[in-house]
C-alpha positions as CSV (number, residue, x, y, z in Angstrom):
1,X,95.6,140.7,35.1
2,X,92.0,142.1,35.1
3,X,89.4,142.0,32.4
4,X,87.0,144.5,31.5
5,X,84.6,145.4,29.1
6,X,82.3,149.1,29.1
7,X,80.7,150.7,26.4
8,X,82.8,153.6,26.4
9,X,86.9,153.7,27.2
10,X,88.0,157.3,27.6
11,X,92.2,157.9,27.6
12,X,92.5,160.6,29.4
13,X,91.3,162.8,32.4
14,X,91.4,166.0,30.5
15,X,89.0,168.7,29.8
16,X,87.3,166.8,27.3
17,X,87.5,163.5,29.0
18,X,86.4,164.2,32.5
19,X,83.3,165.8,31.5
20,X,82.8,163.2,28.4
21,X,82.6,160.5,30.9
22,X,79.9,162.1,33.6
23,X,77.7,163.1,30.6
24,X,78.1,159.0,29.2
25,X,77.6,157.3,32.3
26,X,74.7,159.6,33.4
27,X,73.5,158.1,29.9
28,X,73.3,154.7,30.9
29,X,76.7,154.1,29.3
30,X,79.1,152.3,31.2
31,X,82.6,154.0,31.2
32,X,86.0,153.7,31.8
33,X,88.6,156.3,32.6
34,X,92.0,156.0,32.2
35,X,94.8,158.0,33.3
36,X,98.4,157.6,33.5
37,X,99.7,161.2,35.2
38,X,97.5,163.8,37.4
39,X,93.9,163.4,37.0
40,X,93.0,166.7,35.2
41,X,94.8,166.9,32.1
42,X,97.4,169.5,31.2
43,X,95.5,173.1,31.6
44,X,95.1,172.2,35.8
45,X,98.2,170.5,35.9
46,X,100.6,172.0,34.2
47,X,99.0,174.5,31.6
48,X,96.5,177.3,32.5
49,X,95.8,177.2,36.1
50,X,99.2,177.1,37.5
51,X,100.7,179.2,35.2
52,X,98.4,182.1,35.7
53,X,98.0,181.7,39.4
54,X,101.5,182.1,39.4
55,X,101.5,185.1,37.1
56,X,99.0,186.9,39.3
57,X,101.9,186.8,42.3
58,X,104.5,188.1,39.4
59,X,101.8,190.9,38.2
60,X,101.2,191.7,42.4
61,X,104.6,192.2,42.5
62,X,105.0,194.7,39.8
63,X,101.8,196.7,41.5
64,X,104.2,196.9,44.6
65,X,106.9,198.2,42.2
66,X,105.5,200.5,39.8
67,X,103.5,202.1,43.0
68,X,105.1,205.4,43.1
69,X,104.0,206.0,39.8
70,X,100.7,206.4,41.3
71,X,101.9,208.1,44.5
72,X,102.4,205.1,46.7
73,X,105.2,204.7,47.9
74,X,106.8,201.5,49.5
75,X,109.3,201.7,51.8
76,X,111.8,198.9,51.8
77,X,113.0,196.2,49.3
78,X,110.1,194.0,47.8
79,X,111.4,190.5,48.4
80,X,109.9,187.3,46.0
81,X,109.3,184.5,48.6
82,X,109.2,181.5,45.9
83,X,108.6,178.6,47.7
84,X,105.3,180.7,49.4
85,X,104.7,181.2,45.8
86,X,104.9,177.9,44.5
87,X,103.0,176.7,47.7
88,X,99.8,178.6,46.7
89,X,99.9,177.1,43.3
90,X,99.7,173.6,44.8
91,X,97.5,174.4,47.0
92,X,95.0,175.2,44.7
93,X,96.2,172.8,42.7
94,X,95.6,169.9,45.2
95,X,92.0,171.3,45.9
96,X,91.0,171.3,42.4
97,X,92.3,167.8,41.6
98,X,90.3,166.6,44.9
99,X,87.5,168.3,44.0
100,X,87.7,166.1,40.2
101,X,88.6,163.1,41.8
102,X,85.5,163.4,44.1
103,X,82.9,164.5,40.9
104,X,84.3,160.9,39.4
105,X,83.2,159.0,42.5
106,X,80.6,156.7,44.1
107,X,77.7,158.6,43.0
108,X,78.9,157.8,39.2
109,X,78.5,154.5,39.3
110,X,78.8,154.0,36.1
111,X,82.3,155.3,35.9
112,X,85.2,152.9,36.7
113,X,88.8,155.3,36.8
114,X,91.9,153.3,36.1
115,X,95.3,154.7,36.5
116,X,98.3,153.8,34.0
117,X,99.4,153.8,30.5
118,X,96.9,152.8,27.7
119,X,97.8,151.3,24.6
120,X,95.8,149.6,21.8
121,X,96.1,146.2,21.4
122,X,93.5,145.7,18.4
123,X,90.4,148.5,17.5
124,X,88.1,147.4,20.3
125,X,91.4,146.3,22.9
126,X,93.4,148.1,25.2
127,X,95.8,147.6,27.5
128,X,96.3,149.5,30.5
129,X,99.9,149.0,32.4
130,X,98.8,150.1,35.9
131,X,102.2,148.9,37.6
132,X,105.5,146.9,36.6
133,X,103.0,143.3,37.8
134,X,100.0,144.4,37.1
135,X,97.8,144.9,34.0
136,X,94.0,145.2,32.9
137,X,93.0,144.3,29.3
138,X,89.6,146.2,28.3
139,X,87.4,145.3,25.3
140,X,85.1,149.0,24.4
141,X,82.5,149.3,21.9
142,X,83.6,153.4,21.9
143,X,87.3,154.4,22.4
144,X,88.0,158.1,23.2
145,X,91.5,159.6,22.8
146,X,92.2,162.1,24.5
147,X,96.2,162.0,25.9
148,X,97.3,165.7,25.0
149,X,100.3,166.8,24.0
150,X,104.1,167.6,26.2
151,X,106.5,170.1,25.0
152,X,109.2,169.3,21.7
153,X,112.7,169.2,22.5
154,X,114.1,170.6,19.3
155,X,117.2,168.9,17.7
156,X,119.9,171.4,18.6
157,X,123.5,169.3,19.6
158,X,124.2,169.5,23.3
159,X,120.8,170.4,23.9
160,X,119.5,167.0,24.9
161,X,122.8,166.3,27.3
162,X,121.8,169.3,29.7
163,X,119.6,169.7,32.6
164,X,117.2,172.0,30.4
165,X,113.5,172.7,31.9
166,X,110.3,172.4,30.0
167,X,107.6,174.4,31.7
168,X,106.4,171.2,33.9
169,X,109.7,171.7,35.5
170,X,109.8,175.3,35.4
171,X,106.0,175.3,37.8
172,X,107.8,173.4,40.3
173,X,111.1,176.0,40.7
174,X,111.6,177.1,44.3
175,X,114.2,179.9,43.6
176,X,114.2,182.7,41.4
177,X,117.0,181.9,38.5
178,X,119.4,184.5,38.2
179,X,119.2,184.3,33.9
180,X,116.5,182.6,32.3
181,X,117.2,182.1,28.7
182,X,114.1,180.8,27.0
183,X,114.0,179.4,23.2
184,X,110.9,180.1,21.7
185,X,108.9,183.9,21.2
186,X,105.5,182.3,21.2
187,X,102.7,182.8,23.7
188,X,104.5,180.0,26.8
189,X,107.8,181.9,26.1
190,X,106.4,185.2,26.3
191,X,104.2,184.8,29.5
192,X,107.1,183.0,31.4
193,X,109.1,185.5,30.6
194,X,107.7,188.1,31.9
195,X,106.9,186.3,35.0
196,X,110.4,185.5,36.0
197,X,111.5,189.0,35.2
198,X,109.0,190.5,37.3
199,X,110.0,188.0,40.2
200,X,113.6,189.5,39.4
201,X,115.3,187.2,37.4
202,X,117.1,188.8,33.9
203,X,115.4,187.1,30.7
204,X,116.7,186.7,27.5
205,X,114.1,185.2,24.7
206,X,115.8,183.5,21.7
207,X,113.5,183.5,18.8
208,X,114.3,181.7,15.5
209,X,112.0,184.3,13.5
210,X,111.9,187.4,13.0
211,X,108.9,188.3,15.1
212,X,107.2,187.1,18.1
213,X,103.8,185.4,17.7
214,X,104.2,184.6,14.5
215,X,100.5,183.9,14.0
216,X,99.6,187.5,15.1
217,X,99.8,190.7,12.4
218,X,102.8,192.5,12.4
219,X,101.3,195.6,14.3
220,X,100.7,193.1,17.3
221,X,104.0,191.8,17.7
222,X,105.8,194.9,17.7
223,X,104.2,196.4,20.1
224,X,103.7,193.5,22.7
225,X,107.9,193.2,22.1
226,X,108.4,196.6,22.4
227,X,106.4,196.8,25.8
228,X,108.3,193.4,27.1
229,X,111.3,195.2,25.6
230,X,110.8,198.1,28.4
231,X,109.9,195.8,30.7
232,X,113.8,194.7,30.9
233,X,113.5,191.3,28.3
234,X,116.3,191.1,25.9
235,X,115.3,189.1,22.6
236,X,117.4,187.5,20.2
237,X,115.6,187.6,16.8
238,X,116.5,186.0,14.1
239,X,118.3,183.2,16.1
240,X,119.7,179.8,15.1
241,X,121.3,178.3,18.1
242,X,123.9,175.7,16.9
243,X,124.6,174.1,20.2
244,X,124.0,174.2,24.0
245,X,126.4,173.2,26.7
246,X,125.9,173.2,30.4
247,X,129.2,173.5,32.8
248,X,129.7,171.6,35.7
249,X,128.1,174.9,37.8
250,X,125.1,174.7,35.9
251,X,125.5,177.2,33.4
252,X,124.4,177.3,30.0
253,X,125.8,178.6,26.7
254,X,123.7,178.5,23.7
255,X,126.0,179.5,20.7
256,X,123.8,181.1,18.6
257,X,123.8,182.9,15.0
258,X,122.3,185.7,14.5
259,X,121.6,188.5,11.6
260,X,124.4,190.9,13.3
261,X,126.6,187.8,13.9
262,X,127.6,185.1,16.2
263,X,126.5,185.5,19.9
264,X,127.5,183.3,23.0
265,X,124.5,183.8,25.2
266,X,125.0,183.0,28.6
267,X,122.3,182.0,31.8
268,X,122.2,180.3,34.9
269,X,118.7,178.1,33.2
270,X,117.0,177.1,30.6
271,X,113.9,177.1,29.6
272,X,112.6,174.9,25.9
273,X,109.3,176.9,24.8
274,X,109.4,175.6,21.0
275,X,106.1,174.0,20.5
276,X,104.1,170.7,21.4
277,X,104.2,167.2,20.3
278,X,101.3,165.1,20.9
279,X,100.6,162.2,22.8
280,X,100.6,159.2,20.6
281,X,104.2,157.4,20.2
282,X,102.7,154.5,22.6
283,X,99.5,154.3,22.3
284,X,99.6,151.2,19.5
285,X,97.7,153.4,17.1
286,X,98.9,151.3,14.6
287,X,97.0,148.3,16.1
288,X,94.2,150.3,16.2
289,X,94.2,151.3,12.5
290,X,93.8,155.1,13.6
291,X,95.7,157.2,10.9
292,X,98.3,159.9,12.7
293,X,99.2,162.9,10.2
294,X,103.1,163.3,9.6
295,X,103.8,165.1,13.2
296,X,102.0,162.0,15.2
297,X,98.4,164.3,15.6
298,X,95.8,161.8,14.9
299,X,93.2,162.7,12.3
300,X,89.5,163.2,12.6
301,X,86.8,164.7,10.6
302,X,84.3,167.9,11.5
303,X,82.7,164.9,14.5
304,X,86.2,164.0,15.8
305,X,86.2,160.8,14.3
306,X,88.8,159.4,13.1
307,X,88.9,156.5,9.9
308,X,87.8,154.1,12.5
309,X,84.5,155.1,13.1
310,X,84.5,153.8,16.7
311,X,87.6,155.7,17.9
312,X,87.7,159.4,18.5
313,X,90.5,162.2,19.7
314,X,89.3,165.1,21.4
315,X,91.5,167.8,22.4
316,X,95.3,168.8,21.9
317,X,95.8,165.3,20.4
318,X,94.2,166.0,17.4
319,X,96.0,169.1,15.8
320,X,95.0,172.4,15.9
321,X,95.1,175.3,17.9
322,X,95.6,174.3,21.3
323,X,93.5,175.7,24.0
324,X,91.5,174.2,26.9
325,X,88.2,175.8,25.8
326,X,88.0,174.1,22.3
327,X,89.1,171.1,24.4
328,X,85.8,171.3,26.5
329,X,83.8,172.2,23.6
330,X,85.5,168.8,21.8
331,X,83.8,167.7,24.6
332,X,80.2,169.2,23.7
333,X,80.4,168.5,19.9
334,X,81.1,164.5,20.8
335,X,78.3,164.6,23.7
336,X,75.4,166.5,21.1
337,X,76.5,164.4,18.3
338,X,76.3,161.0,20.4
339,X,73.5,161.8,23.1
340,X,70.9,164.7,21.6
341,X,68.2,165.1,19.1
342,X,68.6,167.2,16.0
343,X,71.2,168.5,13.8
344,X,75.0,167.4,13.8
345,X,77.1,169.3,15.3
346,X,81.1,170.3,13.8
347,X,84.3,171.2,15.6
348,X,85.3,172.9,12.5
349,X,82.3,175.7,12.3
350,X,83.3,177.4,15.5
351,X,85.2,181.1,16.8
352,X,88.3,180.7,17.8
353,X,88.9,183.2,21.3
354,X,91.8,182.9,23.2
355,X,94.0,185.3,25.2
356,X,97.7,185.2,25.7
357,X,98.3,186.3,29.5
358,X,101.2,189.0,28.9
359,X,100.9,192.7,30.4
360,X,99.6,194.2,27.9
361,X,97.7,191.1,27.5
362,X,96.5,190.0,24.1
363,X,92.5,189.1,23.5
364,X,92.0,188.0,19.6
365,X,88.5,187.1,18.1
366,X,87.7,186.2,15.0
367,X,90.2,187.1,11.2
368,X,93.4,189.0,11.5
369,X,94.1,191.6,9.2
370,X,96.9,189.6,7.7
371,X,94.1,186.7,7.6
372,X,91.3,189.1,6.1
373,X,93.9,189.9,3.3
374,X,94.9,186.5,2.8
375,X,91.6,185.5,2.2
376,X,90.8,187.9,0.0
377,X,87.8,189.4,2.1
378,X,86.8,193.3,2.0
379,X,87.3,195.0,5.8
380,X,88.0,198.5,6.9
381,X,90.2,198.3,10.1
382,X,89.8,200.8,13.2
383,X,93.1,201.1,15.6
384,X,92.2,202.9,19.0
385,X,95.5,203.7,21.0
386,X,94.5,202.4,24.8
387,X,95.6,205.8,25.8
388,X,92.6,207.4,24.3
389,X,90.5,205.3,26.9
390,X,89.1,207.5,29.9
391,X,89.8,204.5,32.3
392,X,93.5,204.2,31.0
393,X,93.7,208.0,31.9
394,X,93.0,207.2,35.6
395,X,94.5,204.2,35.7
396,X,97.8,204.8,34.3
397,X,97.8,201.8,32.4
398,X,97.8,202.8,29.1
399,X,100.0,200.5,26.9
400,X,98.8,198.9,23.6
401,X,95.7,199.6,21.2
402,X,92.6,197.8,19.9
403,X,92.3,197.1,16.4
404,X,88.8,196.1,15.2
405,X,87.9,194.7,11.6
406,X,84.5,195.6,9.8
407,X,83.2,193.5,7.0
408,X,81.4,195.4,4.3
409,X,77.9,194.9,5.6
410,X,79.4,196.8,8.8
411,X,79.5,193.5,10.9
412,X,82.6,192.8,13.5
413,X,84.9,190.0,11.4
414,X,87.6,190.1,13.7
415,X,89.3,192.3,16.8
416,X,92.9,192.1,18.3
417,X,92.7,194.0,22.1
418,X,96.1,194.8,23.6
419,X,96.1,196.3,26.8
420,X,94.2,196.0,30.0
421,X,91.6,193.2,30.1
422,X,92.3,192.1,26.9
423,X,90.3,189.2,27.5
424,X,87.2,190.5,28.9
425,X,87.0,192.7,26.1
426,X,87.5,190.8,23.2
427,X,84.9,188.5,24.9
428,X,82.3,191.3,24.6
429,X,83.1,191.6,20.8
430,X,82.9,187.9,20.7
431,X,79.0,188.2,21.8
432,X,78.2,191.0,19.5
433,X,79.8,189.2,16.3
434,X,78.1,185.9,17.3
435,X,74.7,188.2,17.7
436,X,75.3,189.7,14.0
437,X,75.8,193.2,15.4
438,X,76.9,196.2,13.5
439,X,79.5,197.6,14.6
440,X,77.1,201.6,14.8
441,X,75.2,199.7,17.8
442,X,78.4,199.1,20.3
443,X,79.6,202.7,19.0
444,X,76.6,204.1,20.6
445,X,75.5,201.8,23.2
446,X,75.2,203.5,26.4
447,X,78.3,202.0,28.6
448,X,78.9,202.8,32.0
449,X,81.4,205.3,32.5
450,X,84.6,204.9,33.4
451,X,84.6,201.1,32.7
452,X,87.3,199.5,30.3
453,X,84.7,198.7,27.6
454,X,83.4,202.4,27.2
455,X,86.0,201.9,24.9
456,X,83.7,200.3,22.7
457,X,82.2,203.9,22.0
458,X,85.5,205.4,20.4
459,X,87.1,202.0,18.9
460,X,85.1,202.6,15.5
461,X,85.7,206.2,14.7
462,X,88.6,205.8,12.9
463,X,87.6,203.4,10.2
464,X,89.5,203.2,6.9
């Protein structure tokens, strides 16, 4: 057993972690790392950067497809070579985690990385179980948690006695599976399934709502289902599945009822998309005196402290929309509050961006409609069809619409993109709202023509 002591004891190589601990040490501070998986965290692992690097071979592949709709024409059968597939993943994968491990190293001096599982003994003690023998017991004057989340199994009989896959598993697949089923109709169940059933497989998403993304206004979903709908994706809405079995080929059957009736759906795997679950069942929390809410997220106020003023979460682990930017700026609110002059900074006053990777793709920014009338705040709402876009014209990608809110001092308050570079997009409106705006100067900027964000000129015409 090995002793240690540091100022600073960070759980987790995240993107809050990784960058908390250069910017602490650099400060003098001396800091500990911990990790108990792949250094990274989950967006390089097993979140964002495979999963889109694996979408862009899926989207490639429907280019080669859809082709002669532009004239090209491919002669031959296009063939999905998964295991070349899954090879460039990891091999971007294995140069990003190199290049981490290497940012972490000598020159940091004041960085010490330890890998295995970290659990509280007392406020200031932890325990880190590097092997089965071996164990180091550190003593921190600052504790950062930041361990994530992994996917929830939901409680559905016969589901836990199969050989289901979470999307950790589902990265790794060398084959393309014949059926995926997939339960959940958020934004993992959505992407994956699109991805496998442009790499050929048939998909079938079983949603227990009545909508998919149910955090999205109704106008949104039904048109990014519709689009998946042509696309070749059955959906099950509506769906309770009352148990899953698995036959001795591998087979599932998810009996399931539905608003027309009892179904028996039938797939050769199985992929569990219902939600997250953080990180905390053995960290020894409770030795810590850190206060979890009901679901295990642990609880912090607008600094990311939590009641124990010493200890603080960043990231997925404490609650919240889940997305690797707000992790890193978890990371930025902790590092201004702790190391800068001048005011406080919050991780509550901040916009929310994020994109969900679909074709159409979805960009949102700011209040939803639903949100806006929730809230009870005054808007008029502008929908553009993508179609009416000169660069849709030539591009013959035309599928979706952007919706923009206006508040009444003609100031952007929110915008849903869907269609083509949804993100980039919404990322443009982002800098105009955060600028104050009005929405009259991005309807008569002068914008390059024929870029996607000439858009910008028409989206407002149509205000109500």
């Amino acid at each position: 057993m090995s002793d240690y002591s540091c100022d600073a004891l960070i759980i987790g190589s995240g993107q809050a972690g990784n960058p908390l601990a250069k910017a602490l040490a650099e400060a003098g501070q001396k800091v500990i790392l911990v990790e108990a998986a792949q250094m990274g965290g989950s967006c390089l692992n097993y979140g964002c950067v495979p999963t889109k690097t694996l979408l862009a071979s899926a989207t490639r592949a429907h280019q080669v497809n859809t082709a002669a709709s532009l004239g090209v024409y491919v002669r031959g059968e296009v063939e999905i070579d998964m295991p070349a597939v899954v090879a460039r993943k990891e091999k971007l994968l294995a140069k990003s985690r190199r290049g981490l491990t290497e940012s972490l190293a000598p020159e940091h001096e004041n960085i010490t990385v330890l890998r295995g599982r970290a659990a509280f003994t007392g406020p200031h003690q932890v325990r880190v179980q590097e092997t089965k023998e071996r164990s180091s017991e550190i003593t921190a004057k600052q504790v950062f948690v930041n361990t994530g989340t992994h996917a929830a199994v939901p409680p559905v009989p016969g589901l836990a006695d199969t050989k289901f896959l979470t999307t950790t598993e589902l990265l790794e697949i060398e084959e393309v599976p014949e059926h995926l089923l997939i339960l959940g109709g958020g934004y993992i169940g959505l992407e994956f399934g699109q991805m496998f059933r442009r790499f050929g497989s048939k998909v079938t998403i079983v949603e227990h709502g009545h909508q998919v993304l149910e955090r999205e206004d109704d106008d949104i979903c039904e048109a990014l289902q519709a689009a998946l709908t042509d696309d070749g994706i059955e959906f099950v809405m509506g769906a309770e599945v009352h148990h899953v079995s698995q036959n001795a080929e591998g087979r599932f059957t998810l009996a399931t009822g539905t608003p027309q009736g009892e179904r028996r759906l039938h797939g050769t795997h199985l992929l569990v998309a219902t939600g997250r679950k953080p990180n905390t069942e053995d960290l020894g929390l409770d030795l810590s005196g850190v206060k979890t809410d009901e679901q295990g997220y642990i609880e912090v106020n607008t600094q990311l402290q939590t009641n124990v003023k010493h200890i603080y979460a960043l990231g997925d682990v404490h609650g919240g929309p889940q997305f690797t930017h707000l992790s890193y700026d978890d990371f930025r609110v902790v590092r201004d509050n702790l190391l800068a002059d001048g005011p406080r900074r919050s991780a509550k006053q901040r916009p929310l961006p994020y994109c969900v990777f679909t074709d159409p793709a979805l960009g949102r920014i700011g209040l939803s409609e639903t949100q806006a009338k929730d809230q009870g705040i005054d808007y008029r709402v502008s929908i553009t069809p993508v179609k009416k876009i000169s660069r849709a014209q030539q591009t013959g990608d035309d599928r979706g619409f952007w919706k923009m809110l206006v508040g009444p001092d003609d100031r952007i308050i929110g915008a849903a993109i869907l269609g083509p570079e949804a993100g980039e997009i919404m990322t443009i409106v982002q800098v105009a709202m955060a600028g104050g705006l009005r929405y009259q100067e991005l309807a008569d900027m002068v914008i390059a023509h024929p870029v996607w964000a000439e858009g910008l000129n028409v989206a407002f015409r149509d205000l109500k």
